[in-house]
Residue, then its C-alpha position, 0 to 999 in steps of 0.5 A: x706175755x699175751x695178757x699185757x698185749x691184750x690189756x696194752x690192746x684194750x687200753x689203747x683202742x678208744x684213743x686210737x678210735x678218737x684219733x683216728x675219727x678226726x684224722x679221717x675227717x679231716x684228711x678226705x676229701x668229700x665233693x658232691x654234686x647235683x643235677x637238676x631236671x632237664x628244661x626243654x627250650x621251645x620249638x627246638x630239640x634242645x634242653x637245658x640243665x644245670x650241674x652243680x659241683x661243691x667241695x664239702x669236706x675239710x680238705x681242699x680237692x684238686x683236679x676235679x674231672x667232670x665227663x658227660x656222655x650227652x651231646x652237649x651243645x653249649x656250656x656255661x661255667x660259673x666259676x668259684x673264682x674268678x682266676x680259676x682256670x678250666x680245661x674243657x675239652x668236647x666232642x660230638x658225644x662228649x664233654x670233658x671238664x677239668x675245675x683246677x681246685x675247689x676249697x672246703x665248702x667251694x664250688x662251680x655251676x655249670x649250665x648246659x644244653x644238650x639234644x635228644x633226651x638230655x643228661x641222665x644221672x649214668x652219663x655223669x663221671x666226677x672224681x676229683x684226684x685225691x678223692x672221690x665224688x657222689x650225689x648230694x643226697x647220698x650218704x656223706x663220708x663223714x666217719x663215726x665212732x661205731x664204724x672207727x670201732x670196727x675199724x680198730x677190730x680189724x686194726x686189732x686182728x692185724x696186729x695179731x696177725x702181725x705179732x704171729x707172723x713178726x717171728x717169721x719175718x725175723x727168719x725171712x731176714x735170713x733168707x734175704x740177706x738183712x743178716x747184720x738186723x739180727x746178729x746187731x741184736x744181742x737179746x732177743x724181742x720178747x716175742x721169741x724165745x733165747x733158744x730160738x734166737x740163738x737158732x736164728x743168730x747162728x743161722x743168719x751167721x752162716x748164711x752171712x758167711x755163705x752170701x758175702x763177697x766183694x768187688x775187686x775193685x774196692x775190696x778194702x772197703x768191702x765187708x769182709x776186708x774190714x772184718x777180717x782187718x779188725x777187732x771182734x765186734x761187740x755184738x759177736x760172742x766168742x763162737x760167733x767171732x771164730x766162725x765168721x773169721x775162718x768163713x770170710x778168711x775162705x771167701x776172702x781167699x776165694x774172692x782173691x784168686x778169682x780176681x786174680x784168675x779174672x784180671x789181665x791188666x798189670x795194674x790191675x793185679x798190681x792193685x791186689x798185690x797192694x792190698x794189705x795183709x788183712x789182720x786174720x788172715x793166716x799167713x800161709x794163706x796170704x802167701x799162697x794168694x801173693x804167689x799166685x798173684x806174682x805168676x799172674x803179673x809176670x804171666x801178664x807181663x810176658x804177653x805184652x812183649x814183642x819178641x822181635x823187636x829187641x829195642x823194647x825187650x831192652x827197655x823192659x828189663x831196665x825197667x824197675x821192679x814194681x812194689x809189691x812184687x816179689x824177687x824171686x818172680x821178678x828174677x824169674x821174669x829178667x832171665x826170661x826176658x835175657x832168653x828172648x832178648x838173646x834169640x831176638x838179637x841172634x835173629x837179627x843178627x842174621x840181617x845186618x850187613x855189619x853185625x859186630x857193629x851192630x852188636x857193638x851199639x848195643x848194651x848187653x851188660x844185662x846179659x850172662x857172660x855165656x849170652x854175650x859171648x855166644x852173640x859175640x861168637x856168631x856176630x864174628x861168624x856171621x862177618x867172616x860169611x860175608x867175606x868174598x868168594x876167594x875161590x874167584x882170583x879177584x876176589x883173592x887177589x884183593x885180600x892177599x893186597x889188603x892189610x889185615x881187618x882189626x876184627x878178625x884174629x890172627x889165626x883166622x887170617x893166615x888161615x884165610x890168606x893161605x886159602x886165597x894164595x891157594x886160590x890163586x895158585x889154582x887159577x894159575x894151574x888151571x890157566x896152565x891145564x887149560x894151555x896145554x889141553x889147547x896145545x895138544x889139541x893143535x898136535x892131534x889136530x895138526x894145527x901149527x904150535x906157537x912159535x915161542x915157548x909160551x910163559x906159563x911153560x917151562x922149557x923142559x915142558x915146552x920141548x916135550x910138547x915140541x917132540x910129540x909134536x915132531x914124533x906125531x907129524x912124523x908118525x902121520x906122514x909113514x902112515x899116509x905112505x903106508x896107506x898109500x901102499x896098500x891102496x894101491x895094492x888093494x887096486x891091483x888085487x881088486x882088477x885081478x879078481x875082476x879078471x879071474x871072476x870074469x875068465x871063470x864065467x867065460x869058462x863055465x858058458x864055454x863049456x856049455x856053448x863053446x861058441x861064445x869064445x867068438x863072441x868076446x871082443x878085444x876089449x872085452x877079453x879077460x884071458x892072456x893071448x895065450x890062454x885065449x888061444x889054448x881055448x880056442x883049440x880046445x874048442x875045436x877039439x870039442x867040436x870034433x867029438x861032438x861031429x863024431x858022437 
C-alpha cells in the first residue's frame, strides 16, 4: 500500500511543480519602487526627491500604502489615472498616502521635498493590501521551477505526515462528537485495518450513546426520537442496531423524566403527554414515563388553584379532561377538587347572612351525596344559630306570633316554640319573684303594701302577704312596748346603783373622817333621812370614844 502511494506521489509532483509555478505567478501580487537621491534646492534648507511606485505583477494591487518618516513639506503626486482618487494624510514628522489600485504594469510618481537630510531608504514603508512591496533592484517574487520543487518535498512531507496522522484524525472524530462521519462509513479507508475499524466504530457507537440528547421542546425532531421511532438504519449491523436502541431507549427514558422534573407549565407537560409512543421503546417503560408525567400535570394543576374562591374550583371541575391524560389521575384529581371545593363552601358558609340560599344557588351535583348532605346539614345549622336570642321575651314573643318558616322542620319547631313559651313563661316568674321581693321589702321595711291585690298575685297569695304584714306590724308594736319597759327599768336601776355607789364612798370617807357628813348638802345627799340621821349618831358616838382614847 505504501508503494502505490509513493509511485502515485512520484507521478504526480512534476504536474503539480508546473501548476503550481503558474498558479503563483500569476496570483501574487509584485510592486516595486524606487527613490531617487535627494536634490538639495539653493539657498534653502530643503531637498527634493522622487518616489516612483510600479505594479509589476500579474495581478492588479490594491490599497497601496506608502508611509514616509521625513518632514515632509510638499508633495506632488503624478497619478496612474486620472480618476484615481488618493488619500494623503501629513503630519510634522510624517506623510501617509494611500494609491486606491494600480493595474499589472501601473504605476505613480511622487515628487516630494523635504528638510533636514532628506528621505532615506529606512523612513520608507509600502505595502499594498493583498501583497507586499520591495526596491526595484531587489530580488522579484517571480517563482521557478527548483524552488517549486522544493516546495513540493515539503508538499510530499506533509502528505505523509498527513497519511500518518488521518488515522488519528478518524479517532479524534470520537471524541468530538462527528460520530455519525464513521458509523455512515461501512468499510474501512485503506489506510486503517477492518480490525481497527471496527474498534473505532464500536467506539464512536458508545460515545454516540453517551453524548446524545435533545431539547424538550422539539423531541420529535430530535436524534434519538427519530431513531427509536424507526427502521434499522443501512449503515448499522444487527449488534450495532441492538445497542444503540437500548442506549437512546435509556437516554430517552432519562431526558423524558428530567423534562417532566423541569416543566411547571400545563401545557408544557401536555406536550410530553402528546408525544408518540417511539416505536422501540418498551411498553412498560412508556408507561412508567405516562405516570410520572400524569402526576406531574395533576401536581401542576393543583398549585394553580385558589382554595378560597369556590366559584373558580367550581369551574375547574367542569372543565374536560384534556388528551392525553389518563382517567385514572383525572378522577384522582375531581375528588381532589370535591374535597376543597367542600372545605371552601363550608367556609364561606360561615359568612353568609342567608347560607341555604346561598347553598340553593349553587350546583352541587358534582359532589358525593355524603358532601352535599353534610353541606345541606350545617347551611340548616348555621340558619337556626342566626335565629334571636328567645331567652329575651321579645325576641319569644315574635316567634310564638309568627307562623312557621318553610325551612325548618317540624320537630325543630315545636322544639323552638316550647323553648320561647318556656321563655315566656320565665319572664312572667321573674316579674312575679321580683314583686314579691319588693313586697316583702315593704313589710321588713315598714312601708304601705298597695291597696289592691296586684295582677300577677293570687288571692291566697295576696292575703299571706297581707297576714305577715299584720303579724310584723303587730309583732313590731309588743316589741316597742317592751322595749319601752326595760328602759325604763334600766333608768331606775341605773339611779340606784348611782345612789348606792355614792353612799358607799360616803361611808368609806366617814369612816375615816366622820366630819364629811357636815359637809353633804341637801341636794347632794344620797341617804334616806333616816339612814342619814342614824349616821349622824354614829358619828357622835365615834367621837365620844375618840375624846376617851
Amino acid at each position: 500500500m505504501r508503494s502505490n502511494i509513493s509511485k502515485f506521489l512520484i507521478a504526480i509532483i512534476p504536474i503539480l511543480a508546473v501548476f503550481i509555478t503558474y498558479y503563483l505567478n500569476h496570483t501574487t501580487v509584485d510592486v516595486r519602487y524606487t527613490l531617487s537621491d535627494k536634490i538639495p534646492i539653493s539657498d534653502s534648507t530643503e531637498s527634493i526627491q522622487q518616489l516612483i511606485v510600479k505594479n509589476s505583477g500579474k495581478v492588479e494591487a490594491k490599497k497601496i500604502q506608502v508611509k514616509i518618516k521625513a518632514k515632509i513639506t510638499s508633495c506632488d503626486i503624478i497619478k496612474h489615472s486620472y480618476v484615481d482618487n488618493v488619500k494623503e494624510q501629513k503630519t510634522d514628522n510624517s506623510l501617509e498616502i494611500v494609491y486606491p489600485e494600480l493595474p499589472p504594469q501601473g504605476s505613480f510618481l511622487l515628487t516630494l521635498k523635504s528638510l533636514g537630510n532628506g528621505i532615506n531608504k529606512s523612513d520608507l514603508e509600502i505595502y499594498p493590501s493583498n501583497g507586499t512591496a520591495s526596491e526595484a533592484l531587489s530580488r522579484n517574487n517571480h517563482y521557478d521551477i527548483l524552488e517549486i520543487m522544493i516546495m513540493i518535498y515539503w508538499i510530499l512531507l506533509t502528505i505523509l505526515y498527513f497519511y500518518f496522522i488521518r488515522t488519528q484524525g478518524w479517532e479524534s472524530k470520537i471524541v468530538y462528537g462527528n460520530h455519525d462521519t464513521i458509523l455512515k462509513r461501512r468499510n474501512s479507508p485503506f489506510y486503517i485495518t477492518k480490525n481497527k475499524w471496527a474498534n473505532i466504530r464500536e467506539e464512536a457507537l458508545k460515545q454516540k450513546i453517551i453524548k446524545a440528547y435533545f431539547f424538550t421542546q422539539e423531541i420529535m425532531n430530535s436524534e434519538i426520537y427519530k431513531i427509536l421511532n424507526n427502521n434499522k438504519p443501512d449503515y448499522l449491523i444487527e449488534d450495532e442496531w441492538d445497542t444503540l436502541k437500548t442506549g437512546y431507549c435509556k437516554k430517552f427514558v432519562e431526558s423524558y423524566n428530567v423534562a417532566v422534573e423541569r416543566y411547571f407549565s400545563e401545557q408544557q407537560i401536555l406536550k410530553l403527554l402528546a408525544i408518540p409512543k417511539p416505536l422501540h421503546i418498551p411498553k412498560s417503560d412508556w408507561s412508567d414515563l405516562q405516570i410520572n408525567a400524569n402526576k406531574k400535570y395533576i401536581f401542576s394543576r393543583k398549585q394553580y388553584i385558589h382554595l378560597h374562591d369556590y366559584k373558580s374550583i367550581l369551574k375547574e371541575i367542569n372543565d374536560q379532561k384534556p388528551d392525553y391524560v389518563l382517567d385514572s389521575f383525572w378522577s384522582e384529581y375531581h375528588e381532589f377538587l370535591q374535597k376543597i371545593l367542600y372545605t371552601s363552601i363550608a367556609i364561606r358558609l360561615e359568612l353568609e347572612k342567608e347560607p341555604l340560599i346561598f347553598l340553593q344557588q349553587l350546583d352541587l351535583d358534582m359532589l358525593s351525596a355524603e358532601f352535599k348532605n353534610n353541606l345541606t346539614d350545617r347551611a340548616y345549622k348555621l340558619k337556626l344559630m342566626s335565629i334571636p336570642n328567645i331567652l329575651e321575651t321579645n325576641n319569644a314573643k315574635k316567634i310564638l306570633k309568627q307562623p312557621k318558616p318553610d325551612w325548618i322542620s317540624t320537630e325543630d319547631y315545636e322544639l323552638l316554640l316550647k323553648k320561647a313559651r318556656q321563655s315566656y313563661q320565665l319572664e312572667s316568674l321573674i316579674k312575679e319573684f321580683e314583686l314579691k321581693i319588693t313586697l316583702l321589702k315593704s313589710i321588713v321595711n315598714k312601708r304601705a303594701l298597695p291597696d289592691s291585690k296586684p295582677n300577677l298575685l293570687s288571692d291566697e297569695e295576696w292575703d299571706l302577704f297581707m297576714n305577715l304584714d299584720n303579724s310584723i306590724r303587730e309583732q313590731s308594736l309588743s316589741n316597742a312596748q317592751l322595749k319601752n319597759k326595760l328602759t325604763k327599768g334600766y333608768v331606775t336601776v341605773e339611779k340606784l346603783k348611782k345612789r348606792i355607789v355614792g353612799q358607799l364612798a360616803t361611808i368609806n370617807t366617814f369612816l375615816n373622817d366622820t366630819t364629811v357628813l357636815g359637809r353633804i348638802e341637801d341636794y347632794d345627799n344620797v341617804f334616806a333621812p333616816g339612814n342619814f340621821e342614824n349616821l349622824k349618831k354614829l358619828a357622835l358616838l365615834l367621837n365620844k370614844c375618840s375624846i376617851k382614847n
